[in-house]
C-alpha positions as CSV (number, residue, x, y, z in Angstrom):
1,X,0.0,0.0,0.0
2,X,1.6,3.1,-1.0
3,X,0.2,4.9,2.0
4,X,1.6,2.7,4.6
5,X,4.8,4.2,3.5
6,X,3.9,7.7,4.2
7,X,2.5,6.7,7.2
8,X,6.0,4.8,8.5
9,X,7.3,7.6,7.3
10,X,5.2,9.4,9.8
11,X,5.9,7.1,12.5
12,X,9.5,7.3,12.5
13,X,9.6,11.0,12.6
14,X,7.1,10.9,15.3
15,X,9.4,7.9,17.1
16,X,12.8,10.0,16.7
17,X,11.4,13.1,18.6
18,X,10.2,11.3,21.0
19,X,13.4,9.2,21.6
20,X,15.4,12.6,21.1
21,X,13.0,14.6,23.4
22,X,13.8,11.6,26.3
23,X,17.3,11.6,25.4
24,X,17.7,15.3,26.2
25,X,15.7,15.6,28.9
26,X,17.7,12.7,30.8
27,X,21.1,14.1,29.9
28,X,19.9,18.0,30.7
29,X,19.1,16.1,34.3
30,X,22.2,14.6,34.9
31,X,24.3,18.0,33.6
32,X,22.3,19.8,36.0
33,X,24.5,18.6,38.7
34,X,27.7,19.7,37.5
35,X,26.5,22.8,35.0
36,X,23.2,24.4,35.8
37,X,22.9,26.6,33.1
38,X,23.8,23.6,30.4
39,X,21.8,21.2,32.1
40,X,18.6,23.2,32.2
41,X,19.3,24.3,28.4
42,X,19.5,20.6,27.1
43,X,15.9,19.7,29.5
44,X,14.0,22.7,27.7
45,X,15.4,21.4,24.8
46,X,13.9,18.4,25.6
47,X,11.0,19.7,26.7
48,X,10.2,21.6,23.7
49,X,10.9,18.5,21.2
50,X,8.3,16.2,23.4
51,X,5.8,19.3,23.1
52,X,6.5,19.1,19.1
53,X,6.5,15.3,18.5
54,X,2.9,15.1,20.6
55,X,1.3,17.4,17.8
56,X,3.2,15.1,15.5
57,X,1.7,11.9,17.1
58,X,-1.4,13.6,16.6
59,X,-1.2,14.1,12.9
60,X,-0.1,10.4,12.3
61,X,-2.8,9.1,14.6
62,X,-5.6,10.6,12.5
63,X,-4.0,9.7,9.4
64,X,-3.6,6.4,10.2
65,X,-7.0,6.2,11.1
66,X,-8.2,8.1,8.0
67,X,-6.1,5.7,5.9
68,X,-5.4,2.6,7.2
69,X,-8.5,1.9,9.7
70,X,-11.4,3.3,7.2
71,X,-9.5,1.4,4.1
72,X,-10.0,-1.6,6.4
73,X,-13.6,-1.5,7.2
74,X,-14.8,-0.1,4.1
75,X,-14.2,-3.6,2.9
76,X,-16.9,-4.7,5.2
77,X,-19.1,-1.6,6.2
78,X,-21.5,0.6,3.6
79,X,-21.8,3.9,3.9
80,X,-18.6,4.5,6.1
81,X,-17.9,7.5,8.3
82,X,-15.2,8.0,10.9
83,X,-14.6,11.2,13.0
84,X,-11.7,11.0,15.5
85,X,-12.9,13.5,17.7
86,X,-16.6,12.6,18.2
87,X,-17.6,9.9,20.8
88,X,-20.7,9.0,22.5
89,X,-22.8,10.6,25.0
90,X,-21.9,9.5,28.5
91,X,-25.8,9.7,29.9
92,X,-26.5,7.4,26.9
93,X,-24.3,5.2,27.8
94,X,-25.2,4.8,31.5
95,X,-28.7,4.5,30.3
96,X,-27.4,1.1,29.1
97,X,-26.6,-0.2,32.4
98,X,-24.5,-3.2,31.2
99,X,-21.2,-1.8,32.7
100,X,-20.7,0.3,36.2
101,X,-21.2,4.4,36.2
102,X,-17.7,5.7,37.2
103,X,-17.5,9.3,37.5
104,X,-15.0,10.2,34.9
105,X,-16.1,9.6,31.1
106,X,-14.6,9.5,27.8
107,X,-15.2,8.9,24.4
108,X,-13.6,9.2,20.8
109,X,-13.5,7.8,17.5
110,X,-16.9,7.3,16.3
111,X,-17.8,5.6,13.0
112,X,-20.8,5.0,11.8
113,X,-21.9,3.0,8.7
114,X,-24.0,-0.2,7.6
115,X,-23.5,-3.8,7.8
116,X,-25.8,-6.5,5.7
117,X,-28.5,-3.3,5.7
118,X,-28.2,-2.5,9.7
119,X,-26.9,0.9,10.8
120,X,-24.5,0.6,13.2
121,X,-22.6,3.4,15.3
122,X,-19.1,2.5,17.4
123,X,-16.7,4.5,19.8
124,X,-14.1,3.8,21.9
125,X,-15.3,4.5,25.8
126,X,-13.1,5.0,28.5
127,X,-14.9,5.0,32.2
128,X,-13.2,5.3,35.4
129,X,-14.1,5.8,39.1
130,X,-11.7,8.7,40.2
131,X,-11.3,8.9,44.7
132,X,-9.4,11.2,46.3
133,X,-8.5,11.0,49.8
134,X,-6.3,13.7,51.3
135,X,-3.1,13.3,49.3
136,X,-3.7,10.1,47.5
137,X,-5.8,9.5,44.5
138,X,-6.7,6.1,42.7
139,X,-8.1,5.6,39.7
140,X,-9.6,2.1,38.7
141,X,-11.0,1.4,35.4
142,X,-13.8,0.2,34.8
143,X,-14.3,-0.6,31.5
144,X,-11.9,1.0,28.0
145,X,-12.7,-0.3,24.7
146,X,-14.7,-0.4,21.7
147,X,-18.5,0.0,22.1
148,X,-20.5,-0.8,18.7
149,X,-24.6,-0.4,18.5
150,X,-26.7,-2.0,15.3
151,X,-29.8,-0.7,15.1
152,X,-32.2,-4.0,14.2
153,X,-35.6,-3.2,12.5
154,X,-37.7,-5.1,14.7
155,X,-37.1,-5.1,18.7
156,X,-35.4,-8.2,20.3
157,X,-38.0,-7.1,23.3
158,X,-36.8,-6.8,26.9
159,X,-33.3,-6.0,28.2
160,X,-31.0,-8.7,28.4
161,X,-27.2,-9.1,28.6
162,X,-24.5,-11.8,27.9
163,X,-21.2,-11.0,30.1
164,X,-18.4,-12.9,30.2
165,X,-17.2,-13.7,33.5
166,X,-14.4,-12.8,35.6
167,X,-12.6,-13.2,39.2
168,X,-14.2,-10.9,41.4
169,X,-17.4,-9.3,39.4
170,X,-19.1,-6.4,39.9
171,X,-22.1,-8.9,40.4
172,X,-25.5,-7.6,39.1
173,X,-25.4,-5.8,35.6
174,X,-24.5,-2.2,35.6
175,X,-23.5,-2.2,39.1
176,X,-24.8,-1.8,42.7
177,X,-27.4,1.0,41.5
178,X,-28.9,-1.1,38.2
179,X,-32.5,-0.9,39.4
180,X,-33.8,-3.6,36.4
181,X,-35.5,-6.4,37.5
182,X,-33.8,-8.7,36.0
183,X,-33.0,-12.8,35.8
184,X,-29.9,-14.8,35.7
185,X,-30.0,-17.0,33.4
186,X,-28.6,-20.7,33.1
187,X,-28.3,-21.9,28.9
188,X,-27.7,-25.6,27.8
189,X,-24.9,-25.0,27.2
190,X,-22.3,-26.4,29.7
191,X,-19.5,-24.9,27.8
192,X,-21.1,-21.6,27.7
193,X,-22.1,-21.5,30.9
194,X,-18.5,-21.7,32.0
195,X,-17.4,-18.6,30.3
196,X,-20.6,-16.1,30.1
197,X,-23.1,-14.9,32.5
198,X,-26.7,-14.2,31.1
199,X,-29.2,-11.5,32.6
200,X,-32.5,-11.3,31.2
201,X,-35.8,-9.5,31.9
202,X,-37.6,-12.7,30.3
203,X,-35.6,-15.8,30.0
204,X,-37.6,-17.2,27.2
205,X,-36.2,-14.7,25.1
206,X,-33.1,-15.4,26.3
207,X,-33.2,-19.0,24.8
208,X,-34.8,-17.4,21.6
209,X,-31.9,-15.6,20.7
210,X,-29.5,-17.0,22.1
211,X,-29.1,-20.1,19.3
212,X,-26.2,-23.1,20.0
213,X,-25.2,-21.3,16.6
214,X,-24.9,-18.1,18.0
215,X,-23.5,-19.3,21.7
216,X,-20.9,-20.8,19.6
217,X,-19.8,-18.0,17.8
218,X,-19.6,-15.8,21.4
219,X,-17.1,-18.4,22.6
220,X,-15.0,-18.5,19.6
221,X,-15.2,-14.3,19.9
222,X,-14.0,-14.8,23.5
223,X,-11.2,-17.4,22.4
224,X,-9.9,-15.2,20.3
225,X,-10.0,-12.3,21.7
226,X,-8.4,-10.3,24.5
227,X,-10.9,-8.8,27.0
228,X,-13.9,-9.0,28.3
229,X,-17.6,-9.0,26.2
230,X,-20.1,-7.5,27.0
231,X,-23.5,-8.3,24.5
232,X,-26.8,-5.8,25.0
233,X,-29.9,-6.7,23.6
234,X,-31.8,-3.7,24.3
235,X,-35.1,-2.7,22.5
236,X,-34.0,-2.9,19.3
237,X,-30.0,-2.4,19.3
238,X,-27.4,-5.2,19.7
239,X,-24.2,-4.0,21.7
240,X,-20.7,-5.6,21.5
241,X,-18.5,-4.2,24.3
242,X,-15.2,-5.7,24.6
243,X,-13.5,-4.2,27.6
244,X,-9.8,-5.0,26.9
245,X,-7.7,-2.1,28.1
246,X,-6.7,-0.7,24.6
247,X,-8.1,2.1,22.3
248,X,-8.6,-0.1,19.5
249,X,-7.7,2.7,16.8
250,X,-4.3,3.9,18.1
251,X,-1.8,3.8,15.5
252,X,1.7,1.9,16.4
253,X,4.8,4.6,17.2
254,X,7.7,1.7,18.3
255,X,6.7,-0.8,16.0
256,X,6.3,-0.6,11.9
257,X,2.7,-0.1,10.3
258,X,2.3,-3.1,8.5
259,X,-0.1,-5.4,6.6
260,X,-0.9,-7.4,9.6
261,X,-2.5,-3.8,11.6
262,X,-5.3,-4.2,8.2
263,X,-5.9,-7.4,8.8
264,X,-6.0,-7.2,12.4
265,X,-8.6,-4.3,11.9
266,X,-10.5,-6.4,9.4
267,X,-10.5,-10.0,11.5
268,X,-12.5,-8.5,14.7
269,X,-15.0,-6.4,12.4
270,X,-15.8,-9.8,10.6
271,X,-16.9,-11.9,13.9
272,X,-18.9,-9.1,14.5
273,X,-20.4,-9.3,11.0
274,X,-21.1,-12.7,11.4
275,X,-23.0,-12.2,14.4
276,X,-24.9,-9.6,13.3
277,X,-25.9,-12.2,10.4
278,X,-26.8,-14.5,12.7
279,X,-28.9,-12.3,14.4
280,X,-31.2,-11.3,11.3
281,X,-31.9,-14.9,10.6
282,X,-34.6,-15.4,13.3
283,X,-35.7,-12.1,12.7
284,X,-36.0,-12.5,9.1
285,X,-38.5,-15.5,9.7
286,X,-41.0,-13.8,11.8
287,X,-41.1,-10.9,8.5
């Protein structure tokens, strides 16, 4: 791809004023000690460089994901849009209630498009709970990663959620203040049972869409992976949250931009595709 080239070339500037910037900043700190004036000259130096290469990580970020992320999903998703800046609404999301409120929000990279005729919207989403206690703060995370929404034409009904499970849970969906009555639910499935936790409002539905076709194609999701799903069925939306530390867009500074970052891109946006197709056959029949 001739624009992987430009964008290496990109990386590497970006990746040689960083390394430069630490590189001064370190040997300004040691000078310090036996010339002041010197020492302090080389850390501004240093300074200033770090200040330049973060607008210059900026630049490559949103060209990479101008270039390399939208040429990716194009090849799967009509009707493509991306805008690095834009994210989703934090009272939207806590309307959800599949993960825990924190009290610090963030959101970026939103795309929107189509997928086998569903609209579909996706963000990355950062929430953390922030305490402070006299001098000390902490800061856990409590979910960061892609959020995607596909907006079905006919409603799935009431809420339910498929979570995978994990050492120490948060327990109930969306946390100690989730005020839903809702079910937990126990599927055929051995195997699946294992790895997800199911909360439903009505457990019939629960076995209605959740198909051995379907349950099969969560634990292969999970399998290959990293982090933890989180499905929605909500109204008429399907939610895939994968909570897995990362910001799924971010383009590679110490490492070379490659053919292997598109088909990365590509392989997690075609389980989801497949899901999604799996999802409109059941519906399809009741039309």
């Amino acid at each position: 791809m001739e624009n992987m080239a430009e964008l290496n070339r990109q990386r590497v500037r970006v990746m040689t004023m960083q390394g430069g910037g630490v590189a001064l900043i370190l040997i300004g700190t040691f000078l310090f000690l036996l010339n002041p004036p010197l020492g302090m000259l080389l850390f501004a130096g240093g300074m200033a460089v770090m200040l330049l290469s973060s607008g210059a990580r900026k630049t490559y970020s949103r060209n990479y994901k101008n270039e390399m992320v939208r040429q990716a999903l194009s090849t799967l998703f009509d009707d493509l849009t991306l805008d690095p800046d834009a994210g989703f609404d934090r009272q939207q999301v806590e309307a959800y209630q599949l993960i825990p409120e924190g009290n610090r929000f963030y959101s970026d990279d939103y795309m929107e498009g189509a997928v086998l005729g569903i609209h579909f919207r996706r963000s990355d989403v950062l929430v953390q709970q922030v305490n402070h206690s006299g001098k000390h703060t902490t800061t856990t995370t409590l979910f960061r990663g892609p959020w995607m929404i596909f907006d079905f034409p006919k409603s799935f009904g009431h809420w339910m959620m498929v979570r995978e499970k994990e050492f120490l849970s948060n327990g109930r969906p969306g946390g100690l203040f989730n005020r839903l009555d809702v079910e937990k639910v126990k599927m055929e499935s051995a195997g699946f049972n294992e790895i997800f936790d199911v909360y439903a409002q009505d457990p019939h539905e629960a076995f209605y869409l959740l198909t051995p076709h379907f349950m099969e194609k969560l634990v292969e999701a999970e399998t290959r992976f990293d982090g933890r799903f989180y499905y929605g069925f909500i109204d008429h939306e399907f939610h895939v949250a994968i909570h897995n530390g990362e910001n799924s867009f971010e383009a590679p500074v110490w490492s070379p931009v490659s053919q292997q970052n598109f088909l990365e891109i590509r392989e997690q946006a075609m389980l989801i595709t497949e899901l999604v197709r799996l999802l409109l056959q059941p519906q399809q029949e009741q039309v």
